[in-house]
C-alpha positions in Angstrom: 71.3 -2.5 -13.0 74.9 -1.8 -11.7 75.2 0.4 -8.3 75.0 4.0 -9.6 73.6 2.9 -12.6 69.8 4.6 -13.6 68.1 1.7 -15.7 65.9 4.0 -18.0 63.3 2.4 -20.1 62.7 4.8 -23.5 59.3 4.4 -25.7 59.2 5.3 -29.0 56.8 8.3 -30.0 58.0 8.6 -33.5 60.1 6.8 -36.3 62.8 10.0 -37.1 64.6 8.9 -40.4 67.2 11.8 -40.9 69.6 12.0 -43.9 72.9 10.0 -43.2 75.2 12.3 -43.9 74.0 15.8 -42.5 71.7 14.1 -39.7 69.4 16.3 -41.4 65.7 15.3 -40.3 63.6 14.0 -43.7 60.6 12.2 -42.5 58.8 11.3 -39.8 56.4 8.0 -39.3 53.9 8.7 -36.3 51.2 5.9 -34.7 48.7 7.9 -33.6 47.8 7.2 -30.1 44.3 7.8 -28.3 46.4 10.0 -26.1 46.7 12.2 -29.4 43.2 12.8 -29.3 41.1 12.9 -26.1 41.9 16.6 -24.9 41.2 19.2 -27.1 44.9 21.0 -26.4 46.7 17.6 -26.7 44.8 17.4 -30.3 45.7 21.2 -31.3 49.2 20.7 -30.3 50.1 17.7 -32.0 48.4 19.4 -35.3 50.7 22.7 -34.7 53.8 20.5 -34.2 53.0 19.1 -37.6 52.1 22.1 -39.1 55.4 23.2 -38.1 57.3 20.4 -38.9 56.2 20.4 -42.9 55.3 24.0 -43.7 58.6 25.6 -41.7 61.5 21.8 -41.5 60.0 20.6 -45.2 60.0 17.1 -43.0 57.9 15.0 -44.3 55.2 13.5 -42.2 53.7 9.9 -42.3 50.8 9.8 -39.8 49.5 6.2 -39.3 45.9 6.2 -37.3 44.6 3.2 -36.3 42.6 4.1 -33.3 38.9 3.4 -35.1 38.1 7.1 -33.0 35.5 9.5 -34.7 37.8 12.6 -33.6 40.0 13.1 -36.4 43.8 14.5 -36.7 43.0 15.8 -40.3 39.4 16.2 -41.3 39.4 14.6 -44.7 36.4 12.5 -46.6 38.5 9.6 -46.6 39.6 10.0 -42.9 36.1 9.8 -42.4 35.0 7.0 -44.5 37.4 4.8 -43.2 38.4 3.6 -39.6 42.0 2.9 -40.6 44.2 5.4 -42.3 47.2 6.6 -43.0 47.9 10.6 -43.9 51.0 11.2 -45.8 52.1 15.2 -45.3 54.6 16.2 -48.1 55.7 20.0 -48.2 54.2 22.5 -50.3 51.4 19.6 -51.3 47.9 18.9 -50.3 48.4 15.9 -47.4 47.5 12.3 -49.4 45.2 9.8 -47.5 44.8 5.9 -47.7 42.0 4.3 -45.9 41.5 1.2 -44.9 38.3 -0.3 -43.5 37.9 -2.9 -40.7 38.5 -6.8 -41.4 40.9 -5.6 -44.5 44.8 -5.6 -44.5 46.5 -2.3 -43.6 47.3 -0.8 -47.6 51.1 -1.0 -48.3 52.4 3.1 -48.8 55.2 4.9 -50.5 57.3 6.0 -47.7 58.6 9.5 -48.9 62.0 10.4 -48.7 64.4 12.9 -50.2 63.7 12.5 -53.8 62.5 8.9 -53.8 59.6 6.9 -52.0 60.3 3.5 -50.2 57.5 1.0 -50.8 56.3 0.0 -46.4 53.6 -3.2 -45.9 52.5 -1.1 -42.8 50.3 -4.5 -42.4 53.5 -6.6 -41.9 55.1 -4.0 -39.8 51.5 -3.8 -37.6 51.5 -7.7 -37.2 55.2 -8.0 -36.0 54.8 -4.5 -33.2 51.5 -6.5 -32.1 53.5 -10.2 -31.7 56.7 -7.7 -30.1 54.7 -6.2 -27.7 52.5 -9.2 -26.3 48.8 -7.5 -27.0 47.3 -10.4 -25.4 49.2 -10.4 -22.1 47.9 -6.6 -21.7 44.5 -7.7 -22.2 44.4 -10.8 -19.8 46.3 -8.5 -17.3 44.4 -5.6 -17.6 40.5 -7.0 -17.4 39.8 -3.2 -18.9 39.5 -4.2 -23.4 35.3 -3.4 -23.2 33.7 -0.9 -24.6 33.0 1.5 -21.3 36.6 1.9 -21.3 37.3 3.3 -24.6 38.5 7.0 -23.9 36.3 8.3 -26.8 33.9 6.9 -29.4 33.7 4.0 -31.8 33.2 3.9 -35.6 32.5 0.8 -35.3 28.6 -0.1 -36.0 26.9 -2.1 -33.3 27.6 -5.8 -35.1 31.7 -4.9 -35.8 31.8 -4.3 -31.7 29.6 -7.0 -31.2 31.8 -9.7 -33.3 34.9 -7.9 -32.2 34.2 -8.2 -28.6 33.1 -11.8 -29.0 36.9 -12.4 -30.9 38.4 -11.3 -28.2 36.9 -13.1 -25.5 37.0 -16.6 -27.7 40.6 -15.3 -28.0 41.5 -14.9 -24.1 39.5 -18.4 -24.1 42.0 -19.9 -26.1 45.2 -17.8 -24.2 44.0 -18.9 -20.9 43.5 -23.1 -22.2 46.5 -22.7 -24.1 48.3 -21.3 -20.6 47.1 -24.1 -18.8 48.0 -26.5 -20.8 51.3 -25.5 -20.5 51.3 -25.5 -17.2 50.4 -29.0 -17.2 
């Protein structure tokens, strides 16, 4: 950075989509984070803020939860029954919910808008953050991806975590011989 200059890096909490021309806010995308849920305020606050944000804005809210974590943002059958889901929050409607269970493609949903619904592959959109954000650098750096570490609870039954934990170590196997054959 330039003398005088504040380099600031900025991370992205939410997707605001706003009408173009009255800036107008219209709907909001959220990833759910396990930040969102391990304390009990943290978890009542981000519901009030999205309480507030459809019942008092009318905003739509698209709330995508792929954290596999028994606490739930919205207690719902389906949020139950499935590790993956997404929770789509219209105003003045019942909030609609689309599960997804573990080794399945994230379901494609109808991103609402004002008076129409764009069609999102959230499973395309997952894969290209994940390949943006270099997952597997973060997990060779960090020596913390194991189960102890997991700031709440699984849904995962004992054989998913066992076949998931074996993936990833083959997988850091294959990022560490791939890294030094490159170096060679």
């Amino acid at each position: 950075a330039e003398p005088g200059v504040i380099a600031e890096t900025r991370t992205l909490d939410a997707i605001h989509i706003t009408k173009s021309d009255t800036d107008d806010l219209v709907t909001i995308v959220e990833v759910v984070s396990p930040s969102n849920k391990t304390e009990a305020d943290s978890v009542a606050q981000y519901q009030d803020r999205r309480s507030r944000l459809v019942v008092n804005q009318g905003v739509n809210v698209v709330e995508i939860d792929l954290t596999r974590s028994v606490k739930r943002l919205f207690n719902h059958p389906l949020t139950t029954a499935y590790p993956y889901h997404v929770s789509v929050y219209l105003p003045g409607r019942w909030p609609y919910v689309i599960g997804t269970h573990i080794n399945e493609p994230l379901k494609r949903i109808a991103l609402p808008l004002r008076g129409e619904v764009v069609p999102i592959e959230i499973q395309t959109a997952y894969n290209y953050a994940y390949q943006q954000v270099s997952v597997g650098a973060h997990i060779l750096r960090d020596k913390k991806y194991n189960l102890k570490n997991l700031p709440f609870p699984s849904l995962l039954t004992a054989d998913e975590r066992k076949n998931a934990m074996q993936a990833v170590e083959a997988w850091k196997a294959e990022l560490e011989r791939l890294r030094d054959h490159s170096e060679k």
